[in-house]
N, C-alpha and C positions, 0 to 999 in steps of 0.2 A: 504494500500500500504506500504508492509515493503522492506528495501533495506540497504545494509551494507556496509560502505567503508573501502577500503582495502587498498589505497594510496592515498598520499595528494600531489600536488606542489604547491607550492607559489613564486611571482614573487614580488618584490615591493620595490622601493626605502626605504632602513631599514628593507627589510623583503625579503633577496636574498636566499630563498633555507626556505624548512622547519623546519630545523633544529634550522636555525637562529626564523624563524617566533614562533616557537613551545615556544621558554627560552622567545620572549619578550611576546608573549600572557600570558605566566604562570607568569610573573611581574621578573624571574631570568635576565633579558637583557633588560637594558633600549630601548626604542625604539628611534631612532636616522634617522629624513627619509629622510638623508643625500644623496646628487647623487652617483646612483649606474649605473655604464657601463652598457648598455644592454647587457643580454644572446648572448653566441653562442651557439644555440641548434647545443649536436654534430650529431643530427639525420641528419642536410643537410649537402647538401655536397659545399663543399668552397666555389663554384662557386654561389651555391644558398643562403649562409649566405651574401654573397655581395648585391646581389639583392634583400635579401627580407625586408618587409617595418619593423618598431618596431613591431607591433601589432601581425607576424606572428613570429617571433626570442620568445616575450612573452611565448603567446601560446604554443608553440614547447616546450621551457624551462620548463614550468611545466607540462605538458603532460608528455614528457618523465621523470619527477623526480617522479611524481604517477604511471606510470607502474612501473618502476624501485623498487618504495619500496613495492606496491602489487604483484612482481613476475608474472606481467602477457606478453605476448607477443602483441605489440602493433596491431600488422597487426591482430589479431583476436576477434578487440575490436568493435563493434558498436558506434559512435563516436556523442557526440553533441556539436557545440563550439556557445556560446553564446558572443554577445555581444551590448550594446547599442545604441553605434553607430557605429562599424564598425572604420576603419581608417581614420579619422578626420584630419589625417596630409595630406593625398591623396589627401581627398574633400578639404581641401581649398586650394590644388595645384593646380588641377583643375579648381577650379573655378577663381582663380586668371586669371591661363593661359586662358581660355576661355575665360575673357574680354582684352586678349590682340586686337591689332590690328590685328594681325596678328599669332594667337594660333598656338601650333607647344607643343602638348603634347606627353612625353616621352611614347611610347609602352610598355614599364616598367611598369610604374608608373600606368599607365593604366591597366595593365592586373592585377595589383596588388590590384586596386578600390573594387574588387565586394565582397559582405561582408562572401562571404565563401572561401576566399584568404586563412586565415590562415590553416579551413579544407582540404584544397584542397593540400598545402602544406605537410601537417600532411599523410594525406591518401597516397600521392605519396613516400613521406620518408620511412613512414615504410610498403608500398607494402599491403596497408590493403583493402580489398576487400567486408570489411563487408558495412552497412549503415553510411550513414554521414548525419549529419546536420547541418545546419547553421542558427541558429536565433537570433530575437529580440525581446524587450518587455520592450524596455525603461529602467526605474529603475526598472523594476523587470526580467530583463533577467536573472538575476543568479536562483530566484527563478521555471522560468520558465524554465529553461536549466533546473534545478534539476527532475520538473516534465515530460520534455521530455525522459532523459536518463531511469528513475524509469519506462515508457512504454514501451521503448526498450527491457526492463529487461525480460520483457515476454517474450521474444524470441531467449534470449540468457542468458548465465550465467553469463556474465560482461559485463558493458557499460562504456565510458569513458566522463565523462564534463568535458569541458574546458571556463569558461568565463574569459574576458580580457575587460578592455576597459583603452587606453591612456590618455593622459595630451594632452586635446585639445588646439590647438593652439591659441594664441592670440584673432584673428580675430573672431575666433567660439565660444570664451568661454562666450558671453550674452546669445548665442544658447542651448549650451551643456559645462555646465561650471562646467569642470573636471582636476581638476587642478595638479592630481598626479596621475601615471599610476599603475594600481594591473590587476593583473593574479594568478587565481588561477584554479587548477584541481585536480577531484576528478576519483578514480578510483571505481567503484560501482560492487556489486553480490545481488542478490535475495536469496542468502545464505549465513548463515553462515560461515565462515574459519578459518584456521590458522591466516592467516593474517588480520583477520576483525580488526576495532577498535573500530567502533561504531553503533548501529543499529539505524535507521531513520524509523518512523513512520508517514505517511501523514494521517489527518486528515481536512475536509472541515473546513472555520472558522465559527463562529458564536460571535453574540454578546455577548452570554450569556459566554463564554468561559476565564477563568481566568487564563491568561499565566505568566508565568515568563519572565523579562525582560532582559533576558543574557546580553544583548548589555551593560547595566549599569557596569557589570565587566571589561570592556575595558579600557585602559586608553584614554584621551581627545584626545589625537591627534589622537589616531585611531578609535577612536567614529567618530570625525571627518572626517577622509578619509571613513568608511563607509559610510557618512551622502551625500558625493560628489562624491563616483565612484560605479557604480551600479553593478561590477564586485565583487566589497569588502563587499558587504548587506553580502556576504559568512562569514566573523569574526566571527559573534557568535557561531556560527558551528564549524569553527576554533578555537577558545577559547575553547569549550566544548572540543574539542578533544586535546588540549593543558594543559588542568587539570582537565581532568578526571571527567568529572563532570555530572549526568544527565539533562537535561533541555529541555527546551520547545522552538523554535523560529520562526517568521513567517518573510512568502516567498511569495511573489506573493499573499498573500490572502488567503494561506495556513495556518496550524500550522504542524511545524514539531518537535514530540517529539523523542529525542534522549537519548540515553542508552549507555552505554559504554559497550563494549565488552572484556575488559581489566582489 
């Protein structure tokens, strides 16, 4: 299974845009994962940037900053957005409100709950009519989203992943205890291009198999946030494609070996 990406976005308190992400992966920009305002994706439109929850503003923000730098048009992407848990600010809204006496949940906030909020969003913004999906897979959704969109691939010439997962709240963080929010997306082709930067090769794991551990070239704090948001397991991938570099990284129970195209 080979498959080539052609656009990056990145979302993440010290890491707003890939640009930014790209100088502190290469060690040129300290990494600093000081509070950053949440995105306004300019894909909604004002009324729906008001309404929509963090998780789907993520999402959107680096979705559209990877077609943006692949040149591709979003409405003709087949679409996979991964994430862990979903919107964690929601559920413990919910479930707070539910043990009132007398619960009185916002219709909002509510339509906003179901874990393909963000795709659903995404597909109405930019009028895209191809496939969408919405998954999970725990701490391996990123790697899992990776091998969802790589299927899609078969059936079209680009696919779009998007995983995301928030800074779970308080009350959920024994549960699901994520303590800093990342988004990242990738824009993927089954061929070669102009705009490729790196080729990805899936291969099944096995015991016997001796990989390199990209992850070790990251600094602490972002070894770290990999170690905590299941959305960021994506770094090392990011790193490689940050300096140039070929390696080897596993996903899901994958290995995926990557090539630079650049």
């Amino acid at each position: 299974m080979r498959l080539y990406v052609n656009g990056i976005g990145v979302w993440s308190p010290g890491l707003n845009g890939w640009t930014q992400a790209r100088a502190v992966l290469a060690g040129e920009l300290a990494y600093q994962a000081q509070a950053t305002p949440l995105p306004m994706p300019a894909a909604l439109h004002a009324a729906e940037r008001r309404r929509a929850p963090a998780t789907v503003k993520m999402a959107l923000q680096v979705a559209t900053e990877a077609c943006d730098m692949a040149h591709v048009n979003a409405s003709d992407l087949p679409c996979v957005f991964a994430s862990s848990h979903g919107d964690t600010e929601i559920s413990d809204y919910m479930c707070a409100e539910l043990a009132q006496p007398q619960p009185a949940l916002s219709p909002t906030r509510f339509h906003n709950s179901v874990h393909n909020a963000a795709s659903g969003y995404w597909t109405i913004a930019t009028h895209c009519m191809q496939p969408s999906n919405a998954i999970t897979a725990g701490e391996h959704s990123f790697g899992a989203g990776l091998l969802e969109a790589a299927v899609l691939l078969q059936d079209a010439p680009h696919t779009l992943l998007v995983a995301y997962d928030m800074a779970t709240p308080a009350m959920l963080l024994p549960l699901c205890p994520i303590p800093q929010a990342f988004a990242v997306a990738l824009v993927l082709s089954g061929e070669a291009g102009s705009q490729s930067l790196m080729k990805l090769y899936c291969s099944p794991s096995s015991n016997n198999v001796q990989h390199t551990n990209s992850a070790s070239q990251l600094a602490v704090e972002l070894l770290t946030l990999m170690t905590v948001n299941p959305a960021a397991r994506s770094l090392p991938l990011l790193h490689a494609a940050a300096v140039g570099v070929d390696t080897r990284v596993e996903l899901a129970n994958r290995f995926w070996e990557i090539s630079q195209c650049r």
